[in-house]
C-alpha positions in Angstrom: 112.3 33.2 16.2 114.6 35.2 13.5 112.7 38.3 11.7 113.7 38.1 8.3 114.2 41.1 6.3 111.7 42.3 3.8 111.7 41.6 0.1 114.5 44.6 -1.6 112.5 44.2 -5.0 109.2 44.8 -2.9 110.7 47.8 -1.3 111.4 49.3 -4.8 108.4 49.0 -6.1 106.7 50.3 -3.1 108.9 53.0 -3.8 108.0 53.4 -7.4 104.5 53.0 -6.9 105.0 56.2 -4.4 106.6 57.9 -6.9 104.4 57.6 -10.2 100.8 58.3 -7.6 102.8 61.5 -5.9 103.9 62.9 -9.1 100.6 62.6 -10.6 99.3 63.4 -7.9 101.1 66.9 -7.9 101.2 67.6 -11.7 97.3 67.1 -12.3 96.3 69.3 -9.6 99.2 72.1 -10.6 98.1 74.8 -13.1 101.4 74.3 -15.5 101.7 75.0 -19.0 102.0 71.3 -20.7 105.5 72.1 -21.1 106.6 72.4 -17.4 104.1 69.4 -16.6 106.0 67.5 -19.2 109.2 68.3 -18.2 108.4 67.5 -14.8 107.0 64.3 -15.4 109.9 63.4 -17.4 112.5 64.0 -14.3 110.1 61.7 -12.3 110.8 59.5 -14.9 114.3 59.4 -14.5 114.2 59.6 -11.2 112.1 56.1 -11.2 114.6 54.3 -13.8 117.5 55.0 -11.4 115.2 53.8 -8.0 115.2 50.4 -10.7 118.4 50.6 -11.7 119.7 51.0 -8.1 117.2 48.3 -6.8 117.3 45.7 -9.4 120.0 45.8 -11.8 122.6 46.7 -10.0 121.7 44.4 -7.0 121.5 41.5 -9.8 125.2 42.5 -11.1 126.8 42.8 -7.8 126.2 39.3 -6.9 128.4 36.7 -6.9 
C-alpha cells in the first residue's frame, strides 16, 4: 500500500482558514484603536494573498 500525499490546495486553505479565525480571533478581543486593528488586519491580509500566491498561482505556473 503507497500513502499518497495530501491535497497542496487543501493544505493552503487549511492554512488560510487558520489565519483569517486567528487574526480575528486576536484583533476582536484586543483593545486597539480602529486604526491599529485596521492596520493589523490589513498585514494579515497580505500575509494570506502571498500563502495563495505561493500555494496556487505559483504552483499552477511552475508546471510544465
Amino acid at each position: 500500500m503507497s500513502k499518497s500525499s495530501p491535497d497542496p490546495k487543501l493544505i493552503y486553505l487549511l492554512l488560510l482558514s487558520l489565519l483569517g479565525l486567528g487574526s480575528f480571533g486576536f484583533f476582536s478581543g484586543t483593545e486597539l484603536n480602529f486604526f491599529l486593528k485596521g492596520y493589523g488586519l490589513a498585514f494579515v491580509l497580505q500575509a494570506g494573498f502571498a500563502l495563495l500566491y505561493l500555494g496556487v498561482y505559483r504552483r499552477r505556473r511552475l508546471k510544465p
